[in-house]
VOPAGU-2260 file (C-alpha; in pm, 1 decimal, decimal comma):
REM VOPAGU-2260
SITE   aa  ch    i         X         Y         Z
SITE  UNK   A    0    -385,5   -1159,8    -248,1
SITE  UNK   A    1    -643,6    -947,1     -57,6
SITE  UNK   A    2    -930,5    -844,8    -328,1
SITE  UNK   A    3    -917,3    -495,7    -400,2
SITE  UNK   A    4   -1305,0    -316,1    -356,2
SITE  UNK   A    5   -1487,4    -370,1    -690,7
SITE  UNK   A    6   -1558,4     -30,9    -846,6
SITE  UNK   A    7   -1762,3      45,6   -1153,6
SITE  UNK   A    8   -1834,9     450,9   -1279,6
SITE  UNK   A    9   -2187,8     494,4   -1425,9
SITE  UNK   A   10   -2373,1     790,7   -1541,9
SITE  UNK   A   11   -2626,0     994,0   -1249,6
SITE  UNK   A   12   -2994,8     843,6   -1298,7
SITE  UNK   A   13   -3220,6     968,5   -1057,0
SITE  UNK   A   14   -3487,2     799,2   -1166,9
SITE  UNK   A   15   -3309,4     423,2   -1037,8
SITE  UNK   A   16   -3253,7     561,5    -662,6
SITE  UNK   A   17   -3556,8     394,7    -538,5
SITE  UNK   A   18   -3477,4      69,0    -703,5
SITE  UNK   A   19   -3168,1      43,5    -576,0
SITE  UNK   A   20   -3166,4    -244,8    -284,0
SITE  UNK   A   21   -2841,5    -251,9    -119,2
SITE  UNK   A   22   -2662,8     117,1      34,6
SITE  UNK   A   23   -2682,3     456,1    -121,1
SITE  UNK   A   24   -2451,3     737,5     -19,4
SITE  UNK   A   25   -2508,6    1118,9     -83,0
SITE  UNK   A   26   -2273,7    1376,8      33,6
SITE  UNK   A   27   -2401,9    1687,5     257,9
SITE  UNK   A   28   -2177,1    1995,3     320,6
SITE  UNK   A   29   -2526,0    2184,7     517,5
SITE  UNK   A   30   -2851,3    2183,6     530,0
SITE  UNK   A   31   -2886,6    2345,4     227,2
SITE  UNK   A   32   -2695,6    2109,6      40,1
SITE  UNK   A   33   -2927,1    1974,1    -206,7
SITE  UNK   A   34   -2828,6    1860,5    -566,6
SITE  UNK   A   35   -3031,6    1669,6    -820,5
SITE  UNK   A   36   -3006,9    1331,1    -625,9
SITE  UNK   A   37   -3049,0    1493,2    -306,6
SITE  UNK   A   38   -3393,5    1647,5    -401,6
SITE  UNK   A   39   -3471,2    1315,6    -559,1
SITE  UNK   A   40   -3376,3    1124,8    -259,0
SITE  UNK   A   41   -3568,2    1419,4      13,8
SITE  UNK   A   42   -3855,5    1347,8    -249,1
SITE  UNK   A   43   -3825,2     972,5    -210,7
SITE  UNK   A   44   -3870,2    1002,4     162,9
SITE  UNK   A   45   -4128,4    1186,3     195,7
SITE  UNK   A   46   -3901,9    1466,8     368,9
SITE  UNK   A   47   -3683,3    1276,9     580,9
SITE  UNK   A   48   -3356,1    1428,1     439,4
SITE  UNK   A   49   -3446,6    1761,7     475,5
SITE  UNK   A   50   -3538,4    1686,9     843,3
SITE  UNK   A   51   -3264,0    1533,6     904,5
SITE  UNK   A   52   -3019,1    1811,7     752,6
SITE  UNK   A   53   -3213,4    2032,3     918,7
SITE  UNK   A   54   -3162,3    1873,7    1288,3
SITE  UNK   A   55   -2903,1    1936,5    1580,9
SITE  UNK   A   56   -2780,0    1568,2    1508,1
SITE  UNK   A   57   -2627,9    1679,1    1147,6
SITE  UNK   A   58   -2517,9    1979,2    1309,9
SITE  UNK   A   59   -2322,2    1781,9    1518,5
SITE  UNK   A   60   -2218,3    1601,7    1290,8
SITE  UNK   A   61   -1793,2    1598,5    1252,2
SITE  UNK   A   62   -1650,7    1663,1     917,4
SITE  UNK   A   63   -1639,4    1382,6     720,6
SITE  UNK   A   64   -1841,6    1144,7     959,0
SITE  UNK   A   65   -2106,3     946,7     851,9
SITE  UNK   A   66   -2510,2     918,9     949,1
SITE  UNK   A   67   -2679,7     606,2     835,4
SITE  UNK   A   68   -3060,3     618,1     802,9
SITE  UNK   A   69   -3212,6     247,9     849,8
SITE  UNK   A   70   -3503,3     123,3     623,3
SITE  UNK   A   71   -3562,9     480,9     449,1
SITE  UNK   A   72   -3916,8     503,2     347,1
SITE  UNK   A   73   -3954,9     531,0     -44,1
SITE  UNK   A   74   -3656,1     328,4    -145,8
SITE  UNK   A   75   -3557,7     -46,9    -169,0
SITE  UNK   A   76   -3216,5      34,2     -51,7
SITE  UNK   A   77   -3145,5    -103,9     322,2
SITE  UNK   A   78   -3035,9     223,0     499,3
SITE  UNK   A   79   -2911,3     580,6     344,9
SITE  UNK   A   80   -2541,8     730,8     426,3
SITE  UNK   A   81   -2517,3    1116,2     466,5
SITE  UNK   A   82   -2181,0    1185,6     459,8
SITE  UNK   A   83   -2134,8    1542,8     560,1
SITE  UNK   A   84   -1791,2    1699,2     402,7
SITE  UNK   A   85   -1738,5    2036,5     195,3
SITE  UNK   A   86   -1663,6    2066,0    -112,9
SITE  UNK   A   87   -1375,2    2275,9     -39,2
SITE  UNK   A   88   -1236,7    1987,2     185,0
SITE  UNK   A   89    -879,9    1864,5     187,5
SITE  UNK   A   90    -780,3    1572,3      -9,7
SITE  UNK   A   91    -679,0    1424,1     335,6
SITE  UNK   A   92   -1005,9    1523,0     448,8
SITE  UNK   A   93   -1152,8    1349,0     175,9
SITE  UNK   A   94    -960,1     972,6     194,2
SITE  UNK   A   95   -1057,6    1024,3     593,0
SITE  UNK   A   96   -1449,7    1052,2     459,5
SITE  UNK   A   97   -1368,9     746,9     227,8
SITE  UNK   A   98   -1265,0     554,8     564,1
SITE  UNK   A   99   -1561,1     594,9     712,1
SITE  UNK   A  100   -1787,3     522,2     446,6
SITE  UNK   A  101   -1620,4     222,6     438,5
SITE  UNK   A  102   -1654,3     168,9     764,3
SITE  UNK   A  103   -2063,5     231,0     784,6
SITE  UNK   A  104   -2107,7      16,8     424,9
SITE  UNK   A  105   -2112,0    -308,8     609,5
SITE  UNK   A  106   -2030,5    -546,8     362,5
SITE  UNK   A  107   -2339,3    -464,6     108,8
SITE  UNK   A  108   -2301,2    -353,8    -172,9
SITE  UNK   A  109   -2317,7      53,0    -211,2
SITE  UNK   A  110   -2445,6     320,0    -445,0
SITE  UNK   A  111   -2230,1     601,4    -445,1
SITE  UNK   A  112   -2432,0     942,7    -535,3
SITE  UNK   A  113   -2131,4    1157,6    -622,6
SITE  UNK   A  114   -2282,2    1449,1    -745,8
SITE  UNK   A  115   -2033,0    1737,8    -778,7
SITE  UNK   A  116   -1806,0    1592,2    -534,4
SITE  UNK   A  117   -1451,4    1732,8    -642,6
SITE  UNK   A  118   -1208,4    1491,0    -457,7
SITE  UNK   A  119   -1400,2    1213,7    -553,0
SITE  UNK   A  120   -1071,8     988,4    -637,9
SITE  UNK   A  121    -914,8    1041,5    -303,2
SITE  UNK   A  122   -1254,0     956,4    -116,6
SITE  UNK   A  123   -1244,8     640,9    -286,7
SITE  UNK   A  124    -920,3     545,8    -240,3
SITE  UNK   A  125    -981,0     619,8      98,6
SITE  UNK   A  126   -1304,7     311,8      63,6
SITE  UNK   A  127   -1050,5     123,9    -143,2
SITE  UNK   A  128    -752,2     191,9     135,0
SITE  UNK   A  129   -1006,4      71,0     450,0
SITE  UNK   A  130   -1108,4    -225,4     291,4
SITE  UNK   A  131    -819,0    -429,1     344,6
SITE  UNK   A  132    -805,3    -730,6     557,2
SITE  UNK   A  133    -584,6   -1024,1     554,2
SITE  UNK   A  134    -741,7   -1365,5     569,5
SITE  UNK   A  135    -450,8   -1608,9     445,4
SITE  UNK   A  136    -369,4   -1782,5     747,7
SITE  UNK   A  137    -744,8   -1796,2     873,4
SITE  UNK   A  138    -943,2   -2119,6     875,3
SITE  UNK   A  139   -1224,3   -2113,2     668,4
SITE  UNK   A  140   -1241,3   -1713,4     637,7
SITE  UNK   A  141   -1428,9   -1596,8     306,5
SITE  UNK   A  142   -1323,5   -1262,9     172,1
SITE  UNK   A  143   -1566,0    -990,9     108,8
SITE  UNK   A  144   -1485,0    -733,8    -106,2
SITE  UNK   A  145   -1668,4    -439,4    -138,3
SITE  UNK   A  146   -1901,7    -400,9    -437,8
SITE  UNK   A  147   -1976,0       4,1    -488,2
SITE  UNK   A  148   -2106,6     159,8    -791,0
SITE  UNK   A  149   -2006,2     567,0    -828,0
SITE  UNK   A  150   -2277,4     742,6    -997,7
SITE  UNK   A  151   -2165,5    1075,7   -1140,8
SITE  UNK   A  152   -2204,5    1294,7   -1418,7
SITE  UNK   A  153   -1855,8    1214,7   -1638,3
SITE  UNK   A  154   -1800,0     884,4   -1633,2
SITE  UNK   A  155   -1500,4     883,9   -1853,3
SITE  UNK   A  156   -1318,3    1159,2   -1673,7
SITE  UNK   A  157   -1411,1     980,9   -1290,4
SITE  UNK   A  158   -1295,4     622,5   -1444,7
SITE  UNK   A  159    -927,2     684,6   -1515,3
SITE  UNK   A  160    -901,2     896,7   -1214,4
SITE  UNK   A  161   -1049,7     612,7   -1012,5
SITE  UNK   A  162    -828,5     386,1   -1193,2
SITE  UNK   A  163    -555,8     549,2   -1093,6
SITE  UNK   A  164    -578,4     589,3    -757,9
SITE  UNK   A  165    -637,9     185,0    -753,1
SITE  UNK   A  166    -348,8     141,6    -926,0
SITE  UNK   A  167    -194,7     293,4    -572,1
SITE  UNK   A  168    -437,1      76,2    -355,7
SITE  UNK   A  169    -330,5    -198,7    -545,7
SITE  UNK   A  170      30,9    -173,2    -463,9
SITE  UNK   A  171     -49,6    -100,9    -117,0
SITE  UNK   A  172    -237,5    -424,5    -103,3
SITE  UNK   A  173      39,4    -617,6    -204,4
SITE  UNK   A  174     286,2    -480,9      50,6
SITE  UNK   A  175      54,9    -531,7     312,8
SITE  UNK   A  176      -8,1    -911,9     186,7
SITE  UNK   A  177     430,7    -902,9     208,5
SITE  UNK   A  178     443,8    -776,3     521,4
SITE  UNK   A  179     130,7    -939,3     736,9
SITE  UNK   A  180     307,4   -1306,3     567,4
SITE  UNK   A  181     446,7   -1521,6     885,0
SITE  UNK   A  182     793,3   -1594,7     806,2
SITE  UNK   A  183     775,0   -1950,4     743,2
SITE  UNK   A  184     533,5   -1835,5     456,4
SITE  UNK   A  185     726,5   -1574,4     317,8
SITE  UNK   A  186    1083,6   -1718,8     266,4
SITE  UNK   A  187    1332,6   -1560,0      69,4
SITE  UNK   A  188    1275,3   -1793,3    -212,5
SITE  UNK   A  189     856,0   -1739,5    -178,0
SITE  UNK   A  190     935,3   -1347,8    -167,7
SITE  UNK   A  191    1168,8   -1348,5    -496,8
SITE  UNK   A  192     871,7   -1574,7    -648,9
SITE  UNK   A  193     571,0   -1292,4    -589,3
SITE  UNK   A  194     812,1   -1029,8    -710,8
SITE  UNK   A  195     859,7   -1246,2   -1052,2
SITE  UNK   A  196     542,5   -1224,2   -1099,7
SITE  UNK   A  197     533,8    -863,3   -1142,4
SITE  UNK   A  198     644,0    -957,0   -1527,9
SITE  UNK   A  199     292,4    -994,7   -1606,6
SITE  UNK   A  200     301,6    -621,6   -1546,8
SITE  UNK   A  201     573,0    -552,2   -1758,8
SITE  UNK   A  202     817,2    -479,6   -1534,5
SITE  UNK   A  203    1149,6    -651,6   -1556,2
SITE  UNK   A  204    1253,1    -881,9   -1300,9
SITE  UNK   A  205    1596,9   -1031,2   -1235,1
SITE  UNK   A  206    1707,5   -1295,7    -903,7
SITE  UNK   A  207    2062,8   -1306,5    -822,4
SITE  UNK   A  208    2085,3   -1606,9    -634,8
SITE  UNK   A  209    2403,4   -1642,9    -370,1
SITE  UNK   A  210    2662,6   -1819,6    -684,0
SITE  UNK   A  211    2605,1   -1439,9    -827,5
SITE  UNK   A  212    2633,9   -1284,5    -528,5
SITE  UNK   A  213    2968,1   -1408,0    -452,2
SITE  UNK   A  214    3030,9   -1332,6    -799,0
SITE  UNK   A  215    2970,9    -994,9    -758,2
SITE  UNK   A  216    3144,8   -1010,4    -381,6
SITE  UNK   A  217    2831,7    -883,0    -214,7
SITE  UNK   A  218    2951,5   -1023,2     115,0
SITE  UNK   A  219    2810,9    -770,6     365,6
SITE  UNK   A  220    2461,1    -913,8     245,5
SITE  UNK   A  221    2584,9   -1280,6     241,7
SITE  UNK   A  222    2743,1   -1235,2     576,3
SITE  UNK   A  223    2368,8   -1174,7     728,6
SITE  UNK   A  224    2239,3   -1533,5     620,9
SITE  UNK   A  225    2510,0   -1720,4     671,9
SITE  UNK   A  226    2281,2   -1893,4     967,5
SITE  UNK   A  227    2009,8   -1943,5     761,3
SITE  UNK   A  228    1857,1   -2238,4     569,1
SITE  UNK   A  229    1657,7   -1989,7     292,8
SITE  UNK   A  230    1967,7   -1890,8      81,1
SITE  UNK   A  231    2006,6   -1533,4      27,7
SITE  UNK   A  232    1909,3   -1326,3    -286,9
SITE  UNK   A  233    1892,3    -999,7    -475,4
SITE  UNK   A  234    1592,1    -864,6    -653,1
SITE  UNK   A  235    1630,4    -614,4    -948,6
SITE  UNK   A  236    1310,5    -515,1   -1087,5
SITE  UNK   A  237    1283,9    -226,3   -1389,7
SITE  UNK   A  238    1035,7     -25,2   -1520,0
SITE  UNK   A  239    1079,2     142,8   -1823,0
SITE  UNK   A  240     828,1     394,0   -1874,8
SITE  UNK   A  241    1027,9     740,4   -1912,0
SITE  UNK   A  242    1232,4     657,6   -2237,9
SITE  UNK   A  243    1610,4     760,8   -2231,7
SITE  UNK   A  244    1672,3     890,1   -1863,1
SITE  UNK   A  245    1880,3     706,2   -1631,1
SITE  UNK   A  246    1645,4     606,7   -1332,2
SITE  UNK   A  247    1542,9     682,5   -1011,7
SITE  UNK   A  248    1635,4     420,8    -728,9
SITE  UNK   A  249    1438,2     255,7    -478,3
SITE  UNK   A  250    1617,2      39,1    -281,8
SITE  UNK   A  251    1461,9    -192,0       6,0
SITE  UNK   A  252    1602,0    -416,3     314,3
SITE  UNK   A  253    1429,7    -759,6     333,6
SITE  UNK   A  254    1524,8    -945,1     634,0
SITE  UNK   A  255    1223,1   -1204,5     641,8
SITE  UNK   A  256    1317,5   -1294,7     975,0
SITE  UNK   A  257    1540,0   -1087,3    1218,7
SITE  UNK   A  258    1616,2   -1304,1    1524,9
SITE  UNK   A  259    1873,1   -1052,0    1589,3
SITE  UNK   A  260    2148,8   -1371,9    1468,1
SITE  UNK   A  261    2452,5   -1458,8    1698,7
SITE  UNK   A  262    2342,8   -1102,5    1917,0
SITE  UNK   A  263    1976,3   -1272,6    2004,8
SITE  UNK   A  264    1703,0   -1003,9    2042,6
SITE  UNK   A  265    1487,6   -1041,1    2339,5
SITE  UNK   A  266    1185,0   -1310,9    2318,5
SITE  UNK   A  267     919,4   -1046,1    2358,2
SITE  UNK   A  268     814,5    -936,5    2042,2
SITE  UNK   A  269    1019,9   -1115,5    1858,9
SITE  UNK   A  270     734,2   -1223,7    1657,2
SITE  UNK   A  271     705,9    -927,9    1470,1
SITE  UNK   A  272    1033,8    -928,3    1332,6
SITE  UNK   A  273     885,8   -1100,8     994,9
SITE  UNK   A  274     796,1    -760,0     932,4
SITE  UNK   A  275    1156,4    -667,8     923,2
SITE  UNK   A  276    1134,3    -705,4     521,1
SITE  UNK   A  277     885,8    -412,9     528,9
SITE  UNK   A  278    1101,1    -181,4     344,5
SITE  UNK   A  279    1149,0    -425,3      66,2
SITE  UNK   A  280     750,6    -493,8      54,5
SITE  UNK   A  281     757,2     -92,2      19,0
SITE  UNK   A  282     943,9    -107,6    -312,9
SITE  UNK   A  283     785,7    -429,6    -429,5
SITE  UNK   A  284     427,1    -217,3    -401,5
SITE  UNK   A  285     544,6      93,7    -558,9
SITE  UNK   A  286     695,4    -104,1    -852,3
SITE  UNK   A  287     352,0    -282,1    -896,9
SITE  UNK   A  288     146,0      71,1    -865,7
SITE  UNK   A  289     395,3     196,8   -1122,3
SITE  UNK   A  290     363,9     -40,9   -1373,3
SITE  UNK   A  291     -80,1     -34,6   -1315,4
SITE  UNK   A  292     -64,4     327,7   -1373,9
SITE  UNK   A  293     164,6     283,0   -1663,2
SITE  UNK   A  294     407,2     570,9   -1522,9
SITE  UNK   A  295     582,4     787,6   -1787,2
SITE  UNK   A  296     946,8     703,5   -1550,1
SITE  UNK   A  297    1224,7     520,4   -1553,6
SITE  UNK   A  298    1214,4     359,4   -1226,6
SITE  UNK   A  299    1435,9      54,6   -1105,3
SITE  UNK   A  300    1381,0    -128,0    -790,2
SITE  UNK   A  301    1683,0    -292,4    -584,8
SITE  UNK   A  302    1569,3    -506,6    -261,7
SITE  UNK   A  303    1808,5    -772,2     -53,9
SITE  UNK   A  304    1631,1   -1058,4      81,3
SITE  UNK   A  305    1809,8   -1275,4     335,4
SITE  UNK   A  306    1727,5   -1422,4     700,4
SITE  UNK   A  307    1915,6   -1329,4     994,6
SITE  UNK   A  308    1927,8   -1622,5    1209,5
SITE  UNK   A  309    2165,8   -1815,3    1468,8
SITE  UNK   A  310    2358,7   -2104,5    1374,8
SITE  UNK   A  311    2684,6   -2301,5    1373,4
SITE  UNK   A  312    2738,1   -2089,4    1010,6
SITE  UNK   A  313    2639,5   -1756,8    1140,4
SITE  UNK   A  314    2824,5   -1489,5    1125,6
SITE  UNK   A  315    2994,0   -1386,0    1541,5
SITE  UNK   A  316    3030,9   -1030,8    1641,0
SITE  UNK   A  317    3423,7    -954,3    1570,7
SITE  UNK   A  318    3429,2   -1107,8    1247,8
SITE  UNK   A  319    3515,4    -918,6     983,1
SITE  UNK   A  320    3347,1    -879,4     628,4
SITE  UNK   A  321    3422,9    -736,1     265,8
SITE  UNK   A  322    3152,2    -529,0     141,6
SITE  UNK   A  323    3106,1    -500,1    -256,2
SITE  UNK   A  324    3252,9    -143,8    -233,7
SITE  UNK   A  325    3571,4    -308,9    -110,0
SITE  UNK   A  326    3556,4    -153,2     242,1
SITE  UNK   A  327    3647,8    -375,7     550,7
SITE  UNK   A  328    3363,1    -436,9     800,7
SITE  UNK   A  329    3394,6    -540,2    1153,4
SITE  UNK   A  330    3037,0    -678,1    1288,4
SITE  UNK   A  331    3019,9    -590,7    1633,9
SITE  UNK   A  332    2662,3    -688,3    1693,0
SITE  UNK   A  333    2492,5    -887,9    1465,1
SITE  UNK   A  334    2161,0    -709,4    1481,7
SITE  UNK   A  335    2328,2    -440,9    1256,3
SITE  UNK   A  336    2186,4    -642,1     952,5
SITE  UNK   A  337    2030,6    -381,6     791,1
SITE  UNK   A  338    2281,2    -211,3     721,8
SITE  UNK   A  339    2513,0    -441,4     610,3
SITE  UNK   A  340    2253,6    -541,4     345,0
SITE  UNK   A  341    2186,2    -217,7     247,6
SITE  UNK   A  342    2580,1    -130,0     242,0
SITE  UNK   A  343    2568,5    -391,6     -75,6
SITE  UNK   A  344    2269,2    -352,4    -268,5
SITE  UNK   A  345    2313,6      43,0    -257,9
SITE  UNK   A  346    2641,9      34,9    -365,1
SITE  UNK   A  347    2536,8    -233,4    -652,7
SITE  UNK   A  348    2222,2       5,7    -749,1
SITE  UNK   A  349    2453,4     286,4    -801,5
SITE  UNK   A  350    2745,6     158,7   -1000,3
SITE  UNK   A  351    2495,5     -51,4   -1192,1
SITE  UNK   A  352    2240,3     228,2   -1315,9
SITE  UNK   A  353    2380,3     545,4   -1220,6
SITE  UNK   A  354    2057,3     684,6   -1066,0
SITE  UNK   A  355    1905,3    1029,2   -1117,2
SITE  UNK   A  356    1825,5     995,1    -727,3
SITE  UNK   A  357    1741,4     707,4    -456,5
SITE  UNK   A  358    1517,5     655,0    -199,4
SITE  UNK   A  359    1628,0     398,5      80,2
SITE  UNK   A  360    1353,2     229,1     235,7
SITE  UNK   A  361    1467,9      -1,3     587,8
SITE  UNK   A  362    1108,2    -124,4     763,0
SITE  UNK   A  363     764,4      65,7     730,8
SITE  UNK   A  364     780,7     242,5    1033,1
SITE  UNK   A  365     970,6     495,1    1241,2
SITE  UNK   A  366    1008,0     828,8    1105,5
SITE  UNK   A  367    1426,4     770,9    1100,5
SITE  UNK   A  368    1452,4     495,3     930,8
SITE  UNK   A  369    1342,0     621,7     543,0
SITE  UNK   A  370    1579,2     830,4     389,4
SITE  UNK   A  371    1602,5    1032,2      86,0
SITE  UNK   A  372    1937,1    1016,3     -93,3
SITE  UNK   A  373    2108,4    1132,6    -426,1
SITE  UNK   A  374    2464,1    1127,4    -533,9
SITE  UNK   A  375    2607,4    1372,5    -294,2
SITE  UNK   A  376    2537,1    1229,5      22,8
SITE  UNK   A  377    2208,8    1184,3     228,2
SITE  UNK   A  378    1913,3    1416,1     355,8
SITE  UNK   A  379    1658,4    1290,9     604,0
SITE  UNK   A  380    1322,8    1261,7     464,5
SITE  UNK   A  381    1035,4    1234,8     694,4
SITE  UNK   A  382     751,1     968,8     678,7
C-alpha cells in the first residue's frame, strides 16, 4: 500500500528553530502576523521575515499559497515556507493550504510551526491527502513518504485530532491503491483477499463465493461473469461500533473489468474500465477509516465483485435472468452490469440487516451515479 505521510505532534520550542536542518513552515495571515515562532524566526534572520511580510510579493500572495525562502540566514533548515491563510479560513480553505505545502515540501522532511492555527487537522489532511502516489507497477520506484513534525502548543488535543483525520487519509489511500490496480492485478479473488484483511481492524469480513451465491439465487450478479475466468463473489464486511442499532448500508459495484461483455464497448478507453470497481473501493475505504477511528456506528458494508467479459459462457442480450428478489430480467445490452449487480446485493443488504439507511455507491465519478437511499425509495445525492 502507498505509505501514508509520517506525522508526529510535539510541544512549540522556539529555542530548536535554528537547529532544525530540513523545512520549517510558519503560517502568515498579514504582515502583522507575528506569534512567538514568528518573532523567533524574524529574529533568526536578521529581519528577513518582516521584509518579506512587509513586501508587494506577500501582498500578492493568494490565499493559502505558499512562499519558500531558500538558505534563510540564521537557521540550519534548507529554505522557510510562509504560508499565508487566515485564521478565520474555511476548512476547505485550509486542506487547499495543506496541498500546497505539500506540494513546496519537496520530499524533506518538514517542521510544521503551527502556532494558533485553528484548522490545523484539515490542513494536514490536506499534506496527508497530496501525498499520495502509486508506485506498484513501477520498476525500481522507491516510495517517499513525507516525514513532518507539527509543533504546537497542546499536543494531546492536536494528536487525536490528527489521528483522526488519518484515519480518513488512510481509507482514502486504500481505495486509491483498489482503484489505480490494473485488472490482471486486482482480480476478484485478489480484491476479496485485501478486504479480508480488514479483520486485523476488527471489522468482520465474510466471502460468498458463487456455490453460495446460487444458494442464495443471486443470479442477476452471476449472470454478469458468466464470461469470466475470476469466479464471482460477494463481500460482507461489519463494523460494530454503535451497540444495538440496526445499521447503516453501504453498498458498492465491483466490476474489475468492464469490457462491456457480449455488447463490446469501444477500444478507446477501454483501459480504464478496471476502474469500474471504484464504487466498491469506495466502501472498502470507508469501512477501513471506520474501523481506524473506532466509530461509535453500526455500519455494514455490501460490495459485488465480478468481471464482465465476452465468452462462449457469457451472458447474450435477450436472455433472460432471475434476480434474488424473484423479478424476471431481460438483458438487452450487456453493458447494463451495474445494475444487475447492484439489483442483487441491494436486495440481499436489505432483507439481511434491515438498514437504518443505505448509500449506493456505482464508480467514483459522475455526479449521477451515487445515490442516497432509505427504505422508501431513492433521493439523488450529489458528489
Amino acid at each position: 500500500m502507498t505509505p501514508l505521510t509520517n506525522f508526529s505532534v510535539v510541544e512549540t520550542d522556539v529555542a530548536k528553530l535554528d537547529q532544525f536542518e530540513g523545512q520549517i513552515l510558519i503560517f502568515a495571515a498579514d504582515s502583522n502576523s507575528f506569534d512567538v515562532v514568528s518573532r523567533k524566526i524574524n529574529s533568526l534572520t536578521n529581519g528577513a521575515l518582516e521584509r518579506f511580510l512587509g513586501s508587494e510579493e506577500f501582498e500578492k500572495l493568494g490565499n493559502g499559497k505558499v512562499h519558500t525562502l531558500s538558505f534563510p540566514t540564521g537557521l540550519a533548515a534548507q529554505s522557510l515556507l510562509i504560508a499565508k491563510i487566515s485564521l478565520n479560513s474555511s476548512v476547505a480553505e485550509a486542506r487547499s493550504c495543506g496541498v500546497e505545502i505539500c506540494k513546496s515540501a519537496a520530499g524533506v522532511k518538514l517542521l510544521l510551526a503551527a502556532g494558533n492555527f485553528k484548522l490545523l487537522a484539515d490542513l494536514v489532511e490536506g499534506i496527508g491527502l497530496r501525498n499520495y502516489e502509486y508506485l506498484d507497477q513501477k520498476t525500481n520506484a522507491t516510495p517517499k513518504p513525507l516525514d513532518v513534525t507539527v509543533m504546537v502548543k497542546n499536543v494531546s488535543m492536536q494528536s487525536s485530532s490528527i489521528a483522526a483525520k488519518m484515519a480518513v487519509v488512510d481509507g482514502v489511500f486504500f481505495t486509491r491503491d483498489l482503484v489505480n490496480a490494473p485488472a490482471n492485478v486486482l482480480t476478484t479473488t485478489t480484491f476479496a483477499d485485501q478486504l479480508i484483511t480488514l479483520r486485523d481492524l476488527g471489522i468482520d469480513v465474510q466471502v460468498l463465493d458463487e456455490p453460495e451465491l446460487e444458494r442464495l439465487e443471486m443470479r442477476a450478479l452471476l449472470c454478469v461473469g458468466l464470461g469470466s475466468s475470476s469466479p464471482s463473489k460477494v463481500v460482507v464486511m461489519q463494523w460494530n461500533g454503535g451497540g444495538g442499532e440496526a445499521p447503516f448500508a453501504l453498498v458498492g459495484k465491483g466490476v474489475v473489468f468492464d469490457t462491456g461483455g457480449i455488447s463490446l464497448k469501444p477500444a478507446g478507453g477501454m483501459e480504464n474500465m478496471t476502474m469500474d470497481m471504484g464504487g466498491a473501493g469506495v466502501v472498502a475505504g470507508t469501512m477501513k477509516a471506520l474501523a481506524l477511528r473506532n466509530a461509535a456506528a453500526n455500519v455494514v458494508g455490501v460490495v459485488g465483485l465480478v468481471e464482465n467479459m465476452p465468452s462462449g459462457n457469457a451472458t447474450r442480450p435477450g436472455d433472460v435472468v432471475k434476480s434474488m428478489k424473484g423479478d424476471t430480467i431481460e438483458v438487452i445490452n450487456t453493458d447494463a452490469e451495474g445494475r444487475l449487480v447492484l439489483a442483487d446485493i441491494l436486495w440481499y443488504t436489505q432483507e439481511r440487516f434491515n438498514p437504518t439507511g443505505y448509500y449506493r455507491s456505482r464508480n467514483v465519478n459522475g455526479s449521477n451515479n451515487c445515490r442516497l437511499g432509505s427504505r422508501n425509495g431513492w433521493s439523488f445525492f450529489k458528489q
